[in-house]
N, C-alpha and C positions, 0 to 999 in steps of 0.2 A: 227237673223241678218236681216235688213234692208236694201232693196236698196234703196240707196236716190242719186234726180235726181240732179245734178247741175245745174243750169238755166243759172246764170253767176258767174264770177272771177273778185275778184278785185285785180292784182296783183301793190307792188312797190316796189323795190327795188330787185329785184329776190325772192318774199316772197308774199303769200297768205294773203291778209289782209283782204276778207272778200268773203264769198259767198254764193251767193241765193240757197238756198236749198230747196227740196222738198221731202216730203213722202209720197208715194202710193195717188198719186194724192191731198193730204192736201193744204191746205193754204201755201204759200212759208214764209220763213224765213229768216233771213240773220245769218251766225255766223260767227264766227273769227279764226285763225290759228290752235288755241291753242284746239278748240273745234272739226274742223275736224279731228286733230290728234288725236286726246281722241277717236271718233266714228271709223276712221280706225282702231285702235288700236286695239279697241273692237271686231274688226270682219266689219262692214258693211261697205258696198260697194258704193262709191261716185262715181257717176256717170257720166260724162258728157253727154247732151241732146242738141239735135237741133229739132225742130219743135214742131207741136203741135197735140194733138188727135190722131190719127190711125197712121199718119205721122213723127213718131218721131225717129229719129235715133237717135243709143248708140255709146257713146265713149269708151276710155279704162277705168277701173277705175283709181282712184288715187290709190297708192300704197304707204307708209311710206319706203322710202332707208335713209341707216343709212350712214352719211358719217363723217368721223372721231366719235366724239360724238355727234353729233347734225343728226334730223328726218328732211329731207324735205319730200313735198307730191309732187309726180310727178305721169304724165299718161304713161311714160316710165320705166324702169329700169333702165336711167344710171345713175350712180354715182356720184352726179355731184350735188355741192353743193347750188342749187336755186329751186322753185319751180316750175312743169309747168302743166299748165291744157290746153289741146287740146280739143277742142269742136270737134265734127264728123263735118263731109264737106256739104252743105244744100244738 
């Protein structure tokens, strides 16, 4: 399992549409809704990140809450049917 760093969130409509990722310090990437769910799923850990080098604070992870039949990814556990990613505070 993986921790991978969130950089940024593209959220619209209460839904994750894309976001910059990173791996043990790799090149960033961007992926889509459907792909962090597949990775949470899996087990690793999405992270959100603020700052840079020695400096860098963690957020909560994302976490897949199931509400009715449908997965959003939040940094919460409420039930609550939209996405939400919280970056740590600088």
């Amino acid at each position: 399992m993986a921790d991978i760093e969130i950089l940024h969130a593209e959220l619209a409509n209460s839904r994750i549409q894309k976001l910059e990722v990173r791996v043990a310090n790799a090149t960033t990437r961007q992926i889509d809704r459907e792909t962090a769910l597949a990775w949470a799923r899996d087990g690793h850990s999405l992270i959100p990140i603020h700052g840079h080098g020695h400096d860098v604070s963690r957020g909560h992870a994302l976490t897949a809450i199931e509400v009715g039949e449908e997965l959003f990814l939040r940094t919460d556990t409420r039930a609550e049917a939209s996405d939400v990613v919280d970056f740590p505070a600088h």
